[in-house]
N, C-alpha and C positions, 0 to 999 in steps of 0.2 A: 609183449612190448620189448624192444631192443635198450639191449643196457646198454651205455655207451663203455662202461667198463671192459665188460666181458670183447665186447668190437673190439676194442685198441689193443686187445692181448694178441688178437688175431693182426689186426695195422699194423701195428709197430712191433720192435725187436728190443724195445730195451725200457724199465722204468726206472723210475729212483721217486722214494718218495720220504719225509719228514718231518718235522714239529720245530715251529718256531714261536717264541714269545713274543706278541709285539705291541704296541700303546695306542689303543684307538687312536685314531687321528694323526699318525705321525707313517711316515714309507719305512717298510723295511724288503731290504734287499735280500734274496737267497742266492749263492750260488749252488751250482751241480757239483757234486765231487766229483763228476766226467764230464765235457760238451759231448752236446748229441751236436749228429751232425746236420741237423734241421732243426727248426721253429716247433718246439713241443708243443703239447696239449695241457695246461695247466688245471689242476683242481682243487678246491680250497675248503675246509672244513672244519670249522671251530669248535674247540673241545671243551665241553664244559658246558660254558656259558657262550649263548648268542652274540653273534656280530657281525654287522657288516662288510663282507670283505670281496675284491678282487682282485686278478691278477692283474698285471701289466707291465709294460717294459720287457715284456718276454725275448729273449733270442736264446742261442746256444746252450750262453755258460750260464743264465740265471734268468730269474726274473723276480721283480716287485711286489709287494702285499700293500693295495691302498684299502682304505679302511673309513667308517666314519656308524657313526651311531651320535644321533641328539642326546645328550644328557651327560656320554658316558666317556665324551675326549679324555685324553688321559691315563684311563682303566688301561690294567693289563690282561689281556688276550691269551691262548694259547691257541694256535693254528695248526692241524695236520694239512700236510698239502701232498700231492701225486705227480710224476710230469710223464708223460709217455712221450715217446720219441724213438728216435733210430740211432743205433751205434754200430761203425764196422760194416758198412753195410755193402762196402766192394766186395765182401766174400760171401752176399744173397744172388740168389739166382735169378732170374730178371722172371721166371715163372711163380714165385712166392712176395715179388712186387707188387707184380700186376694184384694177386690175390690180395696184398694190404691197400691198394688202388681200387678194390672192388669193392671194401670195407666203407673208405668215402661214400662214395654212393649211395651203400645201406644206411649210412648215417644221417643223406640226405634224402631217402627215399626216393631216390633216382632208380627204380629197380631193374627198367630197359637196361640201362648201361652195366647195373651191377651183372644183370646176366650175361653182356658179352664178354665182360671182365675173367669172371667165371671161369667160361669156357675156352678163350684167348691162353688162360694158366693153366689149365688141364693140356691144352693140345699143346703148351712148351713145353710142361713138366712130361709128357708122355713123349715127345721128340729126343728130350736129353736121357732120357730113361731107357729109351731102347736105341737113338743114337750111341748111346757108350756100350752098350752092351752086346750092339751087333758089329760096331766096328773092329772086334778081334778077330769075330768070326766069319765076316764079309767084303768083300770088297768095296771103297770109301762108294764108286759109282751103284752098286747096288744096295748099297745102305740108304744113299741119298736121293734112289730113286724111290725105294719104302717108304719115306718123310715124305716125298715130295705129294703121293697120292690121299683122297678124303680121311678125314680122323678116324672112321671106321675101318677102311683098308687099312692103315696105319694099324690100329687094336689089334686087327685079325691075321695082319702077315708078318707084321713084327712080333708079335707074342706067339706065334704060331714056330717062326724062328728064335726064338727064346723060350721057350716052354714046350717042349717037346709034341711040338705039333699041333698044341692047340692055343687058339687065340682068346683075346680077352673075355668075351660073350661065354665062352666055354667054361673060361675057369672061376669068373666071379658072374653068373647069369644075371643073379636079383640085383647085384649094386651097378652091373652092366644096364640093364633095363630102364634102372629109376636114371641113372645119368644120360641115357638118350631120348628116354622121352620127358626127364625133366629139365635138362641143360640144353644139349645140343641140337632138339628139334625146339624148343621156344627160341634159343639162339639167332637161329635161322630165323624163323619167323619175326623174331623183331628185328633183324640187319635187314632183310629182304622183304616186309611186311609193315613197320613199325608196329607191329601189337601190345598193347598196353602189358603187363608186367604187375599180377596182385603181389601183397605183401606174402600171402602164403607161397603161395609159386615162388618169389624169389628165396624162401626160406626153405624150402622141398629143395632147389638148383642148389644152393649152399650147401647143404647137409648131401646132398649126391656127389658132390663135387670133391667135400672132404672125404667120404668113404672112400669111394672110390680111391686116389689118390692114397689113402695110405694103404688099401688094399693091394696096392700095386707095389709098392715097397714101403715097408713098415718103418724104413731110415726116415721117411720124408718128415716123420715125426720133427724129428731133432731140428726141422727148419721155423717149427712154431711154439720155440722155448724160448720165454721172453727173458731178458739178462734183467737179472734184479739190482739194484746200487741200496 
């Protein structure tokens, strides 16, 4: 079963979360001690003793706690709450977007689209990866011709020219394998095919998707460390 927790560490880049006191029956406002710079995800969860609550009013810099239980107007409450969101997010790479963009989709069990997502982040995050790293070594038209051919060309002539001759199949075979025949041939098939997409298969394309990717450089880590507040 998909948590939706565990998902938004991957979506989002940033949480902030807290406890507030509040009185059945009456709003109480929270701010963020930062604005995100989007419409966060709110979650609410009463400590103690039961109550009815939910968010709203949500934007940036806060949001709302309504509230109501029969009997118990009045009573005071204590609330933990969660907000997941984005912060900073001009200095993400538009290939670890796409990857919080693929998360949507797992959330709504869209899993066609979550697999072209997927692979859409895999083949930028592997352009800028060895775009930087062959353009020392190459000329800007022959770097841009290596990009410009199928993602496997790309694996194999570019890593081939950054790893002393041999290409990505060679150097990581198993996390190569599961990422072609679990991402980028169902890919295909559902861009050019529409083929249905089970919840396993997209969870196999996921877990290819992140191996792979930090098998490729272990920095990429640091792109999926959520900023705590």
């Amino acid at each position: 079963m998909d948590n939706p927790f565990w998902i938004h560490d991957f979506q989002f880049n940033s949480q902030e979360n807290g406890k507030a006191e509040i009185k059945i029956g009456q709003l109480k406002r929270i701010e963020f001690q930062k604005p995100f710079e989007d419409i966060p995800q709110i979650y609410l969860s009463p400590h103690q003793k039961l109550a009815s609550v939910v968010p709203g009013y949500v934007n940036n810099t806060g949001f709302s706690i309504f509230s109501s239980d029969s009997g118990t107007e009045g009573e005071t409450r204590e609330i933990s709450w969660v907000a997941f969101g984005n912060r900073a997010q001009e200095g993400i790479p538009i290939w670890r977007k796409l990857l919080s963009s693929s998360k949507e989709h797992q959330l709504r069990k869209d899993f066609q689209s979550e697999i072209v997502y997927l692979e859409s982040a895999f083949e930028l995050y592997v352009a800028g990866y060895i775009g930087e790293g062959l353009r020392t070594k190459l000329r800007n038209e022959t770097v841009d011709w290596i990009l410009n051919r199928s993602i496997n060309e790309v694996l194999s002539i570019g890593f081939k020219e950054l790893r002393e001759g041999k290409g990505l199949s060679e150097l990581e075979p198993e996390a190569y394998g599961k990422w072609d025949n679990s991402v980028r041939k169902l890919r295909d098939s559902v861009v050019h095919h529409g083929t249905p997409v089970e919840a396993d298969q997209a969870r196999k394309a996921r877990e290819a998707t992140f191996d792979l990717i930090t098998r490729i450089s272990s920095a990429a880590i640091e792109h999926f460390r959520i900023q705590r507040v």
